[in-house]
C-alpha positions in Angstrom: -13.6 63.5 26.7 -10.8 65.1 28.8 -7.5 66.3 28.3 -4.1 64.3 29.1 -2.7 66.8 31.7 -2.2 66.6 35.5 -5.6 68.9 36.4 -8.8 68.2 37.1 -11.1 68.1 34.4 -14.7 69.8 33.6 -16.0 67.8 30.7 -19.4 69.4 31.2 -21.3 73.2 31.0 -23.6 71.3 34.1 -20.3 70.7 35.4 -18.5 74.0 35.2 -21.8 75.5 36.2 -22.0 73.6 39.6 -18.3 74.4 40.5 -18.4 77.9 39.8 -21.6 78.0 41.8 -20.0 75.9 44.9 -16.1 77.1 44.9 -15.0 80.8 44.9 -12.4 80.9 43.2 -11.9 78.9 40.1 -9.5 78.7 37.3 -10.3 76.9 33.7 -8.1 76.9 30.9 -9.7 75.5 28.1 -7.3 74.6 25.2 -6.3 71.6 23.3 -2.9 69.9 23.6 -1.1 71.9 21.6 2.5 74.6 21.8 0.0 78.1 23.4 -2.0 75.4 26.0 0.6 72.9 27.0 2.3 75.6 29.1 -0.4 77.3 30.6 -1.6 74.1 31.8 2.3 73.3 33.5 2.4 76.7 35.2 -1.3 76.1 36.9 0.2 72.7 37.2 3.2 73.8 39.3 0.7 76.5 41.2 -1.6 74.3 42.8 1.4 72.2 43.7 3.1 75.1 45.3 0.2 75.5 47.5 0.5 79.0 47.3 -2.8 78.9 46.0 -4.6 76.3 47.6 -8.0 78.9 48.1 -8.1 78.3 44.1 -9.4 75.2 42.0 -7.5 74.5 38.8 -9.0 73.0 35.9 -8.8 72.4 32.4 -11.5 72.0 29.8 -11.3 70.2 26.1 -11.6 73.6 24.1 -13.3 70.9 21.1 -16.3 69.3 23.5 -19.4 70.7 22.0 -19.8 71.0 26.1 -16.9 73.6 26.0 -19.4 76.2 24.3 -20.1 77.4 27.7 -16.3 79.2 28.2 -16.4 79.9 24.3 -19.6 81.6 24.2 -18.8 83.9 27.3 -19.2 87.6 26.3 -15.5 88.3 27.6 -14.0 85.8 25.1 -16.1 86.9 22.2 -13.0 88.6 20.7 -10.6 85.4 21.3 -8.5 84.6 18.3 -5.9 82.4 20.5 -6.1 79.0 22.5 -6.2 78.9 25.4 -9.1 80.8 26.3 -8.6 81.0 30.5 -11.1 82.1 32.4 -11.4 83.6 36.1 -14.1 82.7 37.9 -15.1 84.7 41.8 -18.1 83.6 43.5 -19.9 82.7 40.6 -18.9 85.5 37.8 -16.6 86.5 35.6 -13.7 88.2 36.9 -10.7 88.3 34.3 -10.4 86.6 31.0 -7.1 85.8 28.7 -6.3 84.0 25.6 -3.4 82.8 23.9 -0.2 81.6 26.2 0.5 82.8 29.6 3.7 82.9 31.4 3.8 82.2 35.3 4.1 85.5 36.1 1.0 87.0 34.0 -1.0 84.1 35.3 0.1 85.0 38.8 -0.5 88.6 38.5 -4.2 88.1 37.5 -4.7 85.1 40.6 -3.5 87.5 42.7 -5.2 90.7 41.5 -8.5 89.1 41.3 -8.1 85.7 44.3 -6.3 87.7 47.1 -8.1 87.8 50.2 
């Protein structure tokens, strides 16, 4: 099960596993399709477009896949209240973590703090 947005998907924790392992930098919002998600997933969206930040894979996760447990069960989004939960992702770990909406600049700001380089 995926969602209806214009990313690439991870639909499973084997999944996500093997592309944080493989990729260096990796962005995964994992929502649903509702008013805090919908935007977060236009502004990644309109950044990989931009190719500004072509050194980082954008993908989206079903926050409701039993598979999702594996973002929803990370220590950094134990105290998540809000959809999306977002995750950053360098060379394998956990670099930055965010919940609820995002605006293109916030997003930005943590890409760049955390993917420059």
């Amino acid at each position: 099960m995926t969602l209806p947005t214009g990313l690439e998907h991870v639909a499973t924790a084997d999944e996500l596993t093997s592309l944080i392992a493989e990729t260096e930098h990796v962005m995964v919002c994992c929502g649903r399709m509702g008013p805090m998600c919908v935007p977060v997933y236009g502004v990644m969206e309109d950044l990989r477009d931009s190719g500004d930040y072509a050194h980082v894979e954008f993908r989206d996760m079903l926050f409701d896949s039993p598979e999702s447990h594996v973002i929803r069960d990370l220590p950094e989004c134990s105290s998540f209240r809000g959809l999306p939960f977002t995750v950053y992702f360098k060379n394998g770990s956990v670099v930055a973590a965010t919940s609820s909406i995002q605006s293109a600049e916030q997003i930005k700001a943590q890409l760049d703090q955390h993917f420059s380089g």
